[in-house]
N, C-alpha and C positions, 0 to 999 in steps of 0.2 A: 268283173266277177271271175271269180278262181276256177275253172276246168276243175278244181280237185278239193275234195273235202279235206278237214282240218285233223290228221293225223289224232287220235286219242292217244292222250298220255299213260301212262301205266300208273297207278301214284305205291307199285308195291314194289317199282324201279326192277324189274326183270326185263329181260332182255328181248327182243322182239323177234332173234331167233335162237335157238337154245339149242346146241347135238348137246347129249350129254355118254358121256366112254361109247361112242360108238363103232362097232364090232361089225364089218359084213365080208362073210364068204358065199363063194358060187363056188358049184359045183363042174367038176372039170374030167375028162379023161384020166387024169392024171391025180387025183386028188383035189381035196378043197385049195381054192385060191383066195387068199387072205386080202381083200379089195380097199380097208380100212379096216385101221386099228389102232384103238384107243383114241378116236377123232374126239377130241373138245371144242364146241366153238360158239363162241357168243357174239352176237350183233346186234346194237344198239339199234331203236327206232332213229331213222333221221341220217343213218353212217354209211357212208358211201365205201364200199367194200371189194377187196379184187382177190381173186384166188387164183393161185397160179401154179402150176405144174406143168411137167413132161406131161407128153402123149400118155398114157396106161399110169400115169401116175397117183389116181383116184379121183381127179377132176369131176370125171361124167357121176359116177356114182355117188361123189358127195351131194352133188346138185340133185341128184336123184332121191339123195335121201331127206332134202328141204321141201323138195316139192310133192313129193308122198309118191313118184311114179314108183318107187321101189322101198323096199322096208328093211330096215338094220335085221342085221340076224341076233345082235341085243345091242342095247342101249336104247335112250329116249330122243325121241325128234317134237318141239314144241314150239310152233311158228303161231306167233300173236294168240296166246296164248289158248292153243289149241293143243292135243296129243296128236303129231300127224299119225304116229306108229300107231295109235289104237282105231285109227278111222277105217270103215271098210271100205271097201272100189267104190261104189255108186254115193257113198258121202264125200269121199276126198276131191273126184271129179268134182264136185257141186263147191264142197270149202276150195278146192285151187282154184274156180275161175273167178271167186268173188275177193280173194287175199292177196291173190299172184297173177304176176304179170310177165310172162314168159317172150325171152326176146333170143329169138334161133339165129345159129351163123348164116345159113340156105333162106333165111326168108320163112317157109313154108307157108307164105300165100297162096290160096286156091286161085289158080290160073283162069277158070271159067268164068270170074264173077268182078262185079266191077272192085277196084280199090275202096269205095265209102262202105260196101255191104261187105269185104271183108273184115272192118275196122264194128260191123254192127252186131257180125256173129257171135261175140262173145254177151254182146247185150242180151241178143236174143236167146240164147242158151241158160243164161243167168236170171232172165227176167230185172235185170237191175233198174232199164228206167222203163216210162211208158213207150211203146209204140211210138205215139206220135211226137217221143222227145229224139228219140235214137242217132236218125238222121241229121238234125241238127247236130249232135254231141258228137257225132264223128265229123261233122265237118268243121267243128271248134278244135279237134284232136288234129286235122290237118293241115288247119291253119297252125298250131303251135309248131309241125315238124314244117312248117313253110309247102304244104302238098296240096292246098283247099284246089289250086287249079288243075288236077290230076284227077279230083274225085272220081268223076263217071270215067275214068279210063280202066281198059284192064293193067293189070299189074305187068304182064310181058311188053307191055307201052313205055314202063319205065325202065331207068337205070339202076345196077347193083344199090348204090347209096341211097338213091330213093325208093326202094324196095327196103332198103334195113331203114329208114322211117316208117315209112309206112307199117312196119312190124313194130315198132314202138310204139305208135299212135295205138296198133290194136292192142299189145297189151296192158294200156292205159285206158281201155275202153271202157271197165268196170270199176274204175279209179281206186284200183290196189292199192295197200298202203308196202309193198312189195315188190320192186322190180326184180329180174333174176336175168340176167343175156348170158347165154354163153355162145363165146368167141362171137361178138357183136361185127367185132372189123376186121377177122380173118381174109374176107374176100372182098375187103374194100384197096381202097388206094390212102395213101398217109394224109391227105387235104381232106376225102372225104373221112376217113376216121376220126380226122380231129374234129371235124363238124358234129358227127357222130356223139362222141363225149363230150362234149361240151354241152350235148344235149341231155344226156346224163347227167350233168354237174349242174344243168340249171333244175332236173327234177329232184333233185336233193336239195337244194334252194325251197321245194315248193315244200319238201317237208316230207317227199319220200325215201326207203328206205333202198338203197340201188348196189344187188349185185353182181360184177362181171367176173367169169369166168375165164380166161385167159391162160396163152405161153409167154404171152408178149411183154417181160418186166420191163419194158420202158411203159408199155402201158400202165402197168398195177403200180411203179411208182406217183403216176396223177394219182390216184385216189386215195382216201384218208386213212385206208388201214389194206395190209395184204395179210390173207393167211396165206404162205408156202406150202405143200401139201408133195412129201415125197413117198414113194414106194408105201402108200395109204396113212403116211402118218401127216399131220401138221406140224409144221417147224413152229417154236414157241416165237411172235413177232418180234418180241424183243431180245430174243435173242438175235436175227434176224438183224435185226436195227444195229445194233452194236457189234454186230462182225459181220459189214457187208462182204468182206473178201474170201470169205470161206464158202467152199462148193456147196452144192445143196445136201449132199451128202454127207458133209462135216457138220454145217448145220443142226441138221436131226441129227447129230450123237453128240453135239453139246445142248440139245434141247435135251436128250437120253441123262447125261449124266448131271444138268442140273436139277437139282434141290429146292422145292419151292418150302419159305419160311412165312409165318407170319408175325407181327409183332403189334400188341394196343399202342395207343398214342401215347407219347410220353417213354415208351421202354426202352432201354439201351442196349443196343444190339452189339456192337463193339464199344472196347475199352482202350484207352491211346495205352502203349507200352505193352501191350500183353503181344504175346506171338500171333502172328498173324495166319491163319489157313485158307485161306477162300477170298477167292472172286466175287462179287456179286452185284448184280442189276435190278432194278429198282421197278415194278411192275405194277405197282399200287400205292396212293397217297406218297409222300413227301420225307423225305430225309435228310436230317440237319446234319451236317459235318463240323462237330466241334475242337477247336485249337487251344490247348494249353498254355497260354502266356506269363513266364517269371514274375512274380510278380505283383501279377493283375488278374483280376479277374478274366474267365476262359472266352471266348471269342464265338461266333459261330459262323463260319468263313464261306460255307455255301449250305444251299438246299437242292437236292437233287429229287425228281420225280418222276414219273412212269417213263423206261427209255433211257434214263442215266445211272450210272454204274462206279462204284468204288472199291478199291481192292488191288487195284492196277500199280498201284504207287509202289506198297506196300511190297508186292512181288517183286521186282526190279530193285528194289532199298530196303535191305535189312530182312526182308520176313518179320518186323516189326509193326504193328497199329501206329502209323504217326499221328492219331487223333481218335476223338471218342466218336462212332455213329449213334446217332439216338433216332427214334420214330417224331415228326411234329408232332405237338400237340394237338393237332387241327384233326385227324385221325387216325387209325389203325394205317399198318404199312405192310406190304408183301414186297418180298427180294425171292431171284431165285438166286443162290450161292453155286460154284464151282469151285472143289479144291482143288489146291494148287498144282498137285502131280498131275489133275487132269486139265487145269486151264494150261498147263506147259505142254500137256501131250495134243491138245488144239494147235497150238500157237507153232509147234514143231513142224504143223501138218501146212499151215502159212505163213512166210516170212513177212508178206505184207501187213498179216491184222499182228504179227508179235512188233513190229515197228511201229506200228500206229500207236498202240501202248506202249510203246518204251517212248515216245517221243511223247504224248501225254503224261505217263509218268513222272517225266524228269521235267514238265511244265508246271504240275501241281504241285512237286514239291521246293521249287523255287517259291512259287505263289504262297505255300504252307510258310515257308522261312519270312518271308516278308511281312506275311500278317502276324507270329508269333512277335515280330518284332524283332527278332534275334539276330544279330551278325552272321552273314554266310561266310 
């Protein structure tokens, strides 16, 4: 039998955590300090999530603003589908121990008390099961982190790594459909880290919803999605994806100056022959690249989807459309576009992502000549 209940589906498909334009200053000697701005960020139930930034980068305070210890100076925060921004102190304490599950880099185990009655406090503060279930439920929680035989020890008995279990078993005590660590394995060793995540990878297995907080992008590459998060803004992921070689700093000013478009299914977003202006990457549903053949009826040579990007060719050959893009018909499509003066003023800024495009470039349009059929 499952340690953990069965995830409820949303059936109105929102998202399980929702910042929407979120905006927070503190107040400082020196004037307001601008902490986050214009944070967007959405998290699926069931997505295994890593956020990463510098030190002072907005890390602490995004996380702050999920878990309701601190509140936007504007925007909306709405985890499972609560308003965390409209709850006050003595309901948010009560909604965060029964929604979230908080896993610190230090541990913050209470040193006085054994490790099982640390893993029960949250029961007991929540009232989630009975009394006389408690005890058992954490010692099913210690056998999943492999701890059942530490129970009655105090916590200074164990090791760093079994101290950050042990803080994972408790915040799975209330069986959150929410985990949140931040910097989980900062003070571990890399054998015990990997143990670590993997223990994360199997509670997203179980069906929960797991974010780490992190500097460490070797880390946030394991997990299924990274928001970047510079100088409080989030880098767009896909942009992110498609130019790993640019600083984080270039990054967020090609997240700045791209364009988000939408198009229904079915509509033609580009025309082959017409001039070409923009870059652009594909963020949502599916996009058919169609080929003009002499001839014969038109071809449709690939499909590109959330993460793959068209436009590249085009820039390097002619400033002309060598094909028509259209939206599937399977659904609506989102692209963010960069024009050209500005995907050149990126690419000027790295020689390695303008080569990786010019060598993709002059691959597609090999591949383009071949499927039109036409003599090179």
């Amino acid at each position: 039998m499952s340690l953990f209940s069965k995830p409820e589906t949303n059936s109105n498909h929102c998202p399980m955590i929702d910042l929407q334009d979120i905006h927070k200053y503190y107040k400082t000697a020196v004037g307001d300090f601008h902490a986050l701005n214009s944070v967007n960020l959405q998290i699926n139930a069931g997505e295994f999530v890593s956020v990463i930034g510098k030190s002072g980068s907005g890390k602490s305070t995004l996380l702050n603003m999920i878990t309701g210890i601190d509140r936007p100076s504007t925007g909306e925060v709405y985890v499972n589908d609560t308003a965390v921004h409209k709850l006050s102190e003595n309901r948010t304490a009560r909604w965060r121990g029964k929604n979230l599950g908080i896993v610190f880099q230090f541990f913050q185990l209470l040193p006085t008390i054994s490790v099982i009655e640390n893993i029960m406090l949250p029961m007991d503060f929540c009232h989630t099961y009975p009394m006389r279930e408690r005890e058992k439920r954490a010692l099913s929680l210690l056998k999943l982190v492999e701890l059942e035989d530490h129970a009655y020890k105090l916590p200074t008995a164990l090791s760093g790594g079994q101290q950050q279990r042990v803080a994972i078993a408790r915040a799975l005590a209330n069986d959150p459909p929410i985990v949140i660590a931040d910097e989980p394995t900062g003070n571990l060793d890399s054998k015990t880290a990997d143990s670590v995540f993997e223990l994360f990878r199997n509670l997203v297995s179980e069906g929960k919803t797991i974010i780490i907080v992190t500097h460490d992008s070797s880390l946030a590459k394991r997990t299924d999605r990274t928001a970047l998060i510079t100088d409080g803004e989030i880098v767009n992921e896909y942009v992110a994806r498609v130019m790993p070689a640019l600083t984080r700093e270039q990054l967020l000013e090609a997240t700045h100056v791209a364009n988000k478009q939408s198009h229904p299914a079915g509509a033609l977003i580009l025309s082959e022959g017409r001039d070409a202006k923009a870059f652009y990457i594909v963020t949502k549903g599916t996009v058919e690249i169609v080929l003009p053949r002499p001839n014969q009826s038109d071809v449709i040579a690939v499909q590109l989807g959330p993460g793959k990007y068209f436009g590249e060719m085009e820039f390097f050959h002619e400033r002309r459309n060598r094909a028509s893009v259209r939206a599937s018909e399977a659904g609506s499509v989102e692209v963010l576009a960069i024009n050209y003066d500005q995907f050149d003023k990126l690419l000027n800024q790295s020689e390695a992502t303008r080569e990786m495009f010019h060598q993709y470039a002059d691959i597609r349009e090999e591949e383009n000549i071949r499927r039109r059929g036409v003599p090179a």
